[in-house]
C-alpha positions as CSV (number, residue, x, y, z in Angstrom):
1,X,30.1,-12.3,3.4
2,X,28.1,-10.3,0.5
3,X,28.5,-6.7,0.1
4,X,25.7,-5.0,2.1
5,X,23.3,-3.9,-0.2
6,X,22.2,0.3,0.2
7,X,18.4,0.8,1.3
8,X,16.5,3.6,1.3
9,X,12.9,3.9,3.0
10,X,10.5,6.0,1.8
11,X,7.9,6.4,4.6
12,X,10.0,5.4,7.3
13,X,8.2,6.7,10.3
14,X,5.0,4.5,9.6
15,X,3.7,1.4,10.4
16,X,5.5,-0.2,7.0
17,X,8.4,1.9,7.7
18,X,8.9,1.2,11.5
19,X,8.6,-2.7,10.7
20,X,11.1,-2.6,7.7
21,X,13.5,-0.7,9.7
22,X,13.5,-3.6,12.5
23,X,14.5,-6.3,9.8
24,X,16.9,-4.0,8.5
25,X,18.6,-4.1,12.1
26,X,18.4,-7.8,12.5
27,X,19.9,-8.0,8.7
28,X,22.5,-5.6,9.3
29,X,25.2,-7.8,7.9
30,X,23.1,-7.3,4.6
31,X,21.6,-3.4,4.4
32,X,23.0,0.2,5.3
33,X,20.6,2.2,5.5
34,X,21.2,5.1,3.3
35,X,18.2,7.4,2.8
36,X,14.9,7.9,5.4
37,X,12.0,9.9,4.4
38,X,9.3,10.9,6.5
39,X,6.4,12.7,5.9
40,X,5.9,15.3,8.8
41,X,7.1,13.0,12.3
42,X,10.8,14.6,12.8
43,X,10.7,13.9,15.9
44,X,10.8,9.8,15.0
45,X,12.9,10.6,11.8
46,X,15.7,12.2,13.9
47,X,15.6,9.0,16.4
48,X,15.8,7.2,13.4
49,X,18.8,9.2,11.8
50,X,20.7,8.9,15.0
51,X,19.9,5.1,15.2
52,X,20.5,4.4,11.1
53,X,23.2,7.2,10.0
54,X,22.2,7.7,6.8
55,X,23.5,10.0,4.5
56,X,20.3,11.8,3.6
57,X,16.9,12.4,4.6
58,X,13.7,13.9,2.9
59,X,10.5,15.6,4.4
60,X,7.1,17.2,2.9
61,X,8.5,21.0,3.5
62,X,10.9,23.2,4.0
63,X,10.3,24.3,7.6
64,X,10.7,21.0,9.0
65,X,13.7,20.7,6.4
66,X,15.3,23.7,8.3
67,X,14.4,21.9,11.4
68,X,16.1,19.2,10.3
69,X,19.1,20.8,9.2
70,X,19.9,22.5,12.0
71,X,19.4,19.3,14.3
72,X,20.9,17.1,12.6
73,X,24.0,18.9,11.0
74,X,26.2,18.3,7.9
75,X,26.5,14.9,8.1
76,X,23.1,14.1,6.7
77,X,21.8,15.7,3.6
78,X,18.4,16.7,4.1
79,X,15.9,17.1,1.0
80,X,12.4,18.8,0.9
81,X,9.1,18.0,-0.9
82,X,8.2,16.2,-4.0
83,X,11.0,17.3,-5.7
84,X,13.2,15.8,-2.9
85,X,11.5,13.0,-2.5
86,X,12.6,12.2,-6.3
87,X,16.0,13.6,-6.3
88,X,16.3,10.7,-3.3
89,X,13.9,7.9,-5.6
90,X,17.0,8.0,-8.3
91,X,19.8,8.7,-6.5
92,X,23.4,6.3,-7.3
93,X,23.8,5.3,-4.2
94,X,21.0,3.2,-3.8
95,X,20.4,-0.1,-4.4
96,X,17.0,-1.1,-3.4
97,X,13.7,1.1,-2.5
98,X,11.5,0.5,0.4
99,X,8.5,2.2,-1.3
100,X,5.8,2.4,2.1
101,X,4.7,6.2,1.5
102,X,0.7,5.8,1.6
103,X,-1.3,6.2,-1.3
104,X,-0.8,8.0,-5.1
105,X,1.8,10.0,-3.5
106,X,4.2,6.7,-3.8
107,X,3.2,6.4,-7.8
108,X,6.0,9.1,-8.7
109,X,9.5,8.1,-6.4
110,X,8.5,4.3,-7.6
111,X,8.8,4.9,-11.3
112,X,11.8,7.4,-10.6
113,X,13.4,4.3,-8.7
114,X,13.0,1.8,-11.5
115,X,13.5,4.0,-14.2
116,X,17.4,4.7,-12.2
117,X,18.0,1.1,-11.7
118,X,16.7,0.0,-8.3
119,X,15.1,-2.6,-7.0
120,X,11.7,-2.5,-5.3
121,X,9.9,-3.8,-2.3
122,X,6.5,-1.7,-2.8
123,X,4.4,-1.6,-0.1
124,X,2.6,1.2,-1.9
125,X,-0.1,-0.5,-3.5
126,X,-1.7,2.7,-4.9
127,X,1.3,2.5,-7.7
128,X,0.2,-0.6,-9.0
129,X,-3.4,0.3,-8.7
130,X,-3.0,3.5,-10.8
131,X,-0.4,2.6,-13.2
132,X,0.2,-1.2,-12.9
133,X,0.8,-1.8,-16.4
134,X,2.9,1.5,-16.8
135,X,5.3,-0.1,-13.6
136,X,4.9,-3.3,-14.5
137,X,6.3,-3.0,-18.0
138,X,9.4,-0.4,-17.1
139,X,10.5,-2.7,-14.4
140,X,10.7,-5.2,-16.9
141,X,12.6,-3.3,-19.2
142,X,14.7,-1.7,-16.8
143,X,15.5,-5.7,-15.8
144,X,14.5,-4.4,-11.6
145,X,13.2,-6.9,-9.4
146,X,9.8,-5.9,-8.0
147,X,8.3,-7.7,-5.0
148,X,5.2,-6.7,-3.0
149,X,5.2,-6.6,1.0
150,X,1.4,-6.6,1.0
151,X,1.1,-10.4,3.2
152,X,-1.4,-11.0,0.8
153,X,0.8,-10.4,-2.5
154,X,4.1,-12.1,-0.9
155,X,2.5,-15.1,0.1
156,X,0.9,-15.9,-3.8
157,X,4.4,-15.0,-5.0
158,X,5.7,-17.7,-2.3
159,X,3.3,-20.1,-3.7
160,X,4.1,-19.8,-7.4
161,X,7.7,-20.4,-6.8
162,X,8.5,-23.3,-9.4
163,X,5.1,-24.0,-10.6
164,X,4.1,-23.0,-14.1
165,X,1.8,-19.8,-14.6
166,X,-0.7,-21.1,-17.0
167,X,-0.9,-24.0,-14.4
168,X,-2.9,-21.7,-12.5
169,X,-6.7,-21.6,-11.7
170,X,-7.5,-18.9,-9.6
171,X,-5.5,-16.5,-7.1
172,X,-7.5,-16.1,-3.6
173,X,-6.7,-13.1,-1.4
174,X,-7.7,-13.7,2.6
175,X,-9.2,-10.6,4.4
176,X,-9.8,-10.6,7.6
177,X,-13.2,-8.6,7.6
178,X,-12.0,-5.8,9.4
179,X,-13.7,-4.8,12.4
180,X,-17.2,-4.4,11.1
181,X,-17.5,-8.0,10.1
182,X,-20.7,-8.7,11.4
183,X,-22.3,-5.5,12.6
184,X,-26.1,-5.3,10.7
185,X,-26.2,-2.8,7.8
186,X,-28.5,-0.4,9.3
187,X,-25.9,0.2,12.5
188,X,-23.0,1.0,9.9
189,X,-23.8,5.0,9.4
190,X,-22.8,5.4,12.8
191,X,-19.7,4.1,13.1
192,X,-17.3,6.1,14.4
193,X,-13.4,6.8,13.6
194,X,-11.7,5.3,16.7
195,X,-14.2,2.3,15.8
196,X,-12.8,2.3,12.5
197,X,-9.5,2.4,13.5
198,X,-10.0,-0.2,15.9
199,X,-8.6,-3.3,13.6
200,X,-9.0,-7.3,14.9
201,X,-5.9,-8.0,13.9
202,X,-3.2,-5.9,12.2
203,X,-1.6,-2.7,13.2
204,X,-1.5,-0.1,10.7
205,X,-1.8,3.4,9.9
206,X,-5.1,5.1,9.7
207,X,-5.8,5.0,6.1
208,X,-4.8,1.5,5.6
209,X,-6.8,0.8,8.4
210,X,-10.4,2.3,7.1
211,X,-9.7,0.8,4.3
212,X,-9.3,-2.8,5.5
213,X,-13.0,-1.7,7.6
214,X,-14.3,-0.8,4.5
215,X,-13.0,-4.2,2.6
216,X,-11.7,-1.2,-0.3
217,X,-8.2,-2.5,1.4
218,X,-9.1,-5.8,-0.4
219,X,-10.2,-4.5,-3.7
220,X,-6.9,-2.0,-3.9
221,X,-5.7,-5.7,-3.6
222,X,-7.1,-7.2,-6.4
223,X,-6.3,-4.6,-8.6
224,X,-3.0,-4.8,-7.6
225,X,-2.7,-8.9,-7.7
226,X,-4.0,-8.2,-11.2
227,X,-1.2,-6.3,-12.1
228,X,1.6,-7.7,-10.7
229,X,0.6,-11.4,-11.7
230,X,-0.4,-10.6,-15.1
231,X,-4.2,-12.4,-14.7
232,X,-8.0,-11.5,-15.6
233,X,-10.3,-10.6,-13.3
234,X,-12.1,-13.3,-13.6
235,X,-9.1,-15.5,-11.9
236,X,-9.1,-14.1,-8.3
237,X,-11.3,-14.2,-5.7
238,X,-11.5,-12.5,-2.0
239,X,-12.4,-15.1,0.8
240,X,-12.8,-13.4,4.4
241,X,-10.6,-15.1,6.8
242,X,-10.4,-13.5,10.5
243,X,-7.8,-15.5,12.1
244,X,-5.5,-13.4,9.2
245,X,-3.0,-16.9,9.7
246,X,-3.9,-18.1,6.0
247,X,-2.1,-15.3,3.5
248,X,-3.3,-16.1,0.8
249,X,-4.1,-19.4,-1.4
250,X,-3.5,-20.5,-5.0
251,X,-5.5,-23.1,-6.9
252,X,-4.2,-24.9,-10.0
253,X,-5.1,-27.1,-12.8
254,X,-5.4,-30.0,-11.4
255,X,-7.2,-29.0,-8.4
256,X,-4.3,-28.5,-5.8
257,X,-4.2,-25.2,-3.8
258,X,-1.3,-24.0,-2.4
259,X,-1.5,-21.8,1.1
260,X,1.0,-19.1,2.9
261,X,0.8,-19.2,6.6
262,X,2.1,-16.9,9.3
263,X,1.6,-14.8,12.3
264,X,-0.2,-11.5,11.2
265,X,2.9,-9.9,11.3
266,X,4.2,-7.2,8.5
267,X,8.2,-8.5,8.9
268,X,7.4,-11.3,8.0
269,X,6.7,-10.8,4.3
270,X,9.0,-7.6,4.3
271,X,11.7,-9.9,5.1
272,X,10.6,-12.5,2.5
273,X,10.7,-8.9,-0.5
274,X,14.4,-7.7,0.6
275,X,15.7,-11.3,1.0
276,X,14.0,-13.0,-2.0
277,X,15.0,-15.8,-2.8
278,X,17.0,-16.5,0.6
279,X,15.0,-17.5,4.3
280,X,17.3,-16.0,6.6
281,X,16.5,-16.9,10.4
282,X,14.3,-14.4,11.7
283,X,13.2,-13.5,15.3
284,X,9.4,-13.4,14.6
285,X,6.6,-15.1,16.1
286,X,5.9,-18.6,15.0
287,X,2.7,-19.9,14.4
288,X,1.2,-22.5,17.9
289,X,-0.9,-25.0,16.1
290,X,-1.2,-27.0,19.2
291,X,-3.1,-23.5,20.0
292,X,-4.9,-22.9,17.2
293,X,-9.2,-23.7,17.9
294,X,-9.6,-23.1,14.3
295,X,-9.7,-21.3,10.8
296,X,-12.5,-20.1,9.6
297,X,-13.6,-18.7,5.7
298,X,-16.8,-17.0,4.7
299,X,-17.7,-14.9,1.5
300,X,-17.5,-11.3,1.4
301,X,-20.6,-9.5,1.9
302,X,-20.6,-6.9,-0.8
303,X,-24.3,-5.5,0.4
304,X,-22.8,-4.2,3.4
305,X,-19.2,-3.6,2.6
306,X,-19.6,-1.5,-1.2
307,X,-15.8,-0.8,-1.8
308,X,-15.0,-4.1,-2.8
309,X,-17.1,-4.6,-5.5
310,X,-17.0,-1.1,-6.6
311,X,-13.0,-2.0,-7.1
312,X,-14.3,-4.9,-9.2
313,X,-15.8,-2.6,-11.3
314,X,-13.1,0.3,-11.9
315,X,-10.9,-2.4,-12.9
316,X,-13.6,-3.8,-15.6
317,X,-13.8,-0.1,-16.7
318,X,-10.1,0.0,-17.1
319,X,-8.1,2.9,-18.4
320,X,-7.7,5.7,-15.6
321,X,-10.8,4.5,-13.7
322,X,-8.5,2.5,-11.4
323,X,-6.6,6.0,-10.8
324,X,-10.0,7.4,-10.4
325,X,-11.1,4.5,-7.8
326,X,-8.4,5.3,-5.8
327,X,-8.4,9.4,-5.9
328,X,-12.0,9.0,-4.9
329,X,-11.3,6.8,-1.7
330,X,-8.5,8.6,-0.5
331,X,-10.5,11.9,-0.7
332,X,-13.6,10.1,0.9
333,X,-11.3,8.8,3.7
334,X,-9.7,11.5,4.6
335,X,-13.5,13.4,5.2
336,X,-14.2,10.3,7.5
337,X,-11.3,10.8,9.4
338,X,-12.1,14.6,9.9
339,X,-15.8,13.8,10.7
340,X,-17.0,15.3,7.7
341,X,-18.9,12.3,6.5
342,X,-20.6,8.9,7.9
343,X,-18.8,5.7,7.2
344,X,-21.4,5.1,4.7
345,X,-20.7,8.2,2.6
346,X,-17.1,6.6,1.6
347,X,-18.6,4.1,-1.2
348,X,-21.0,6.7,-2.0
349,X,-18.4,8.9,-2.8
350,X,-16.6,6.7,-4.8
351,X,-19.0,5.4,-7.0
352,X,-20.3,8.8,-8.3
353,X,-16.7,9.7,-8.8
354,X,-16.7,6.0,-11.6
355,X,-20.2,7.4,-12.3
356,X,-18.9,10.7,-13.6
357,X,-15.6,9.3,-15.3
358,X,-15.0,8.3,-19.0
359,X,-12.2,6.2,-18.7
360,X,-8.8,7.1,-20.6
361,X,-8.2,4.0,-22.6
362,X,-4.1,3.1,-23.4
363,X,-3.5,6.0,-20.5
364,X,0.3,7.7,-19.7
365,X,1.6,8.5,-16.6
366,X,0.8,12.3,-17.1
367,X,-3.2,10.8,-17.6
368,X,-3.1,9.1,-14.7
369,X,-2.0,12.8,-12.6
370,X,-4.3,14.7,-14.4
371,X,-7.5,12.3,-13.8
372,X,-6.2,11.9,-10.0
373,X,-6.0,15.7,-9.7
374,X,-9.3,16.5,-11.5
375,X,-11.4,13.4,-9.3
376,X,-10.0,15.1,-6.0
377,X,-11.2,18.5,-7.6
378,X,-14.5,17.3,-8.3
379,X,-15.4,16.1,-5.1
380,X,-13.5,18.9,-3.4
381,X,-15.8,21.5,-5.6
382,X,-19.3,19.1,-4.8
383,X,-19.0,18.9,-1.4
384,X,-18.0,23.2,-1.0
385,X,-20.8,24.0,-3.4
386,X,-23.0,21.5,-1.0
387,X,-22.1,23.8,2.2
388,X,-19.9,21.6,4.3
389,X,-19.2,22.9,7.0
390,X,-15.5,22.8,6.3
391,X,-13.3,24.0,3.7
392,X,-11.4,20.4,1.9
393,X,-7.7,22.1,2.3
394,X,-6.0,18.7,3.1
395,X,-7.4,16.9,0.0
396,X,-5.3,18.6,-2.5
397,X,-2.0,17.6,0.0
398,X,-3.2,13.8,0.0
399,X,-1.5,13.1,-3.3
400,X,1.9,15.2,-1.9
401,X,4.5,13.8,0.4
């Protein structure tokens, strides 16, 4: 038997983190679990602590650190805020880095981790988004192994196993439309949160999950496909696809395309990431095609759903306008979710933010915090001066723990 290798997931009381802590306990002749963090849910992260005994937690402050602390004892170590959150990111005894904290807040523990050695299942697209080429080029150097868990990134990495990059022709992300698919334009300002957060197929945290309504989900995507596969632009593609049973496709050369299948089911292709290159029996769903009516593909509309090509265009403008994409989204979410602005408003937001923005060309990591910082500002200061009937104090915390 192979020594169990030490995991530590950041995020652990969310959707990403719930999932990846069920394959963990199906694997457990593979993982300890080692370090949890959570961002405010103690409550879940103690159940989790009793269930996993790792040797040290982290959460986003001090009081629920306390908390913690005083629950759970000496036996677990338990860290507070960014700083923790890093101190955990790079410590020794760690070999690998569930990264499924949501949004920029996952850009600094993932550098920290692969600048210390570990490897990296991200399911934090945001750090690619923002800083691809930054993370992309230390893991190399560092000699880490960084596989997505996005379904969509896993299943093009599935299909380029022993076939020859330049052989390749075009990379083609599925969406499922979200839930909005084929509401008319006109109805769209009045959707509502919970209609938002009502997704077809996936279950997901609420962020991920306006996103994927707002097909931005998808263009965070193609950013991060981008990235990680090293490709222009002009080589991927976004095909909707409902059914979300078709992962994602790759085209080559000589006209052959190459398809991922499965069950809609986030294990799946967090399994794949932690086991790579292994296929270890798993206790997952299996696809009925005796079942299946049918699968179905249809272009995006990108009248109705903005985001996308909006994302298209940040990462033709390069530089820190990715960073800025994403800083603007996040902020325009956020309002959605506290009622603060119609559905319609989120694209809005985000393209004045790319409006406004001179892109830092051959950008550091310490651009990329500064332009986040000053695009969450911006709209912070627009929207105050504008007389909304609530002050922004959560949007400066989106990019914390």
């Amino acid at each position: 038997m192979n020594k169990r290798r030490n995991i530590a997931i950041l995020g652990s009381t969310g959707s990403i983190g719930r999932s990846a802590l069920e394959v963990v306990s199906h694997l457990k002749n593979h993982f300890c679990v080692t370090c949890l963090s959570a961002h405010r849910n103690t409550a879940q992260l103690e159940e989790q602590v009793r269930q996993f005994k790792p040797r040290a937690v982290a959460v986003l402050d001090e009081a629920n650190a306390r908390h913690l602390r005083k629950a759970l004892g000496p036996e677990t170590e338990v860290l507070s805020g960014e700083a923790g959150l890093l101190e955990m990111a790079g410590r020794d005894d760690i070999d690998i880095l569930v990264n499924a904290l949501v949004g920029f807040a996952g850009l600094k523990p993932t550098l920290r981790a692969i600048e210390t050695g570990k490897d990296i299942a991200l399911a934090n697209k945001e750090t690619l988004v923002v800083a691809g080429e930054i993370i992309m080029r230390t893991a190399q150097q560092r000699g880490v192994r960084l596989l997505p868990v996005d379904s969509e990134h896993s299943a093009i990495v599935q299909c380029l196993q022993g076939e020859d990059a330049s052989s390749v022709s075009r990379l083609i992300l599925t969406a499922s439309g979200g839930p909005f698919l084929h509401m008319e334009k006109h109805r769209m300002n009045g959707i509502t949160v919970q209609e938002a957060l009502n997704h077809p197929t996936w279950k997901m945290g609420n962020k991920i999950t306006i996103d994927s309504a707002t097909l931005m989900n998808k263009g965070l995507e193609v950013i991060e496909a981008c990235r990680l596969f090293g490709l222009p632009v002009e080589k991927i593609e976004v095909l909707i696809h409902p059914q979300s049973i078709i992962h994602s496709m790759v085209e080559f050369a000589d006209g052959s395309v190459k398809a991922q299948l499965g069950q809609p089911d986030m294990r799946i292709p967090i399994q794949y990431a932690l086991m790579y290159p292994q296929r270890p029996p798993a206790p997952f769903k299996k696809i009925d095609f005796q079942t299946m009516a049918q699968l179905t593909f249809l272009p995006p509309d990108t009248d109705r759903f903005r985001c996308l090509p909006l994302a298209f265009k940040a990462l033709e403008l390069g530089g820190t306008a990715p960073a800025v994409l994403n800083a603007a989204n996040e902020v325009a979410v956020q309002m959605f979710i506290e009622e603060r602005v119609a559905f319609t408003a989120i694209p809005e937001i985000i393209e004045q933010a790319l409006l406004s923005h001179t892109p830092v060309r051959d950008c550091s990591i310490e651009d990329i915090i500064a332009q986040d910082k000053a695009t969450r500002t911006r709209i912070a200061d627009r929207f105050v001066q504008h007389g909304a009937h609530r002050q922004i104090n959560s949007l400066e915390k989106a990019a914390t723990l």
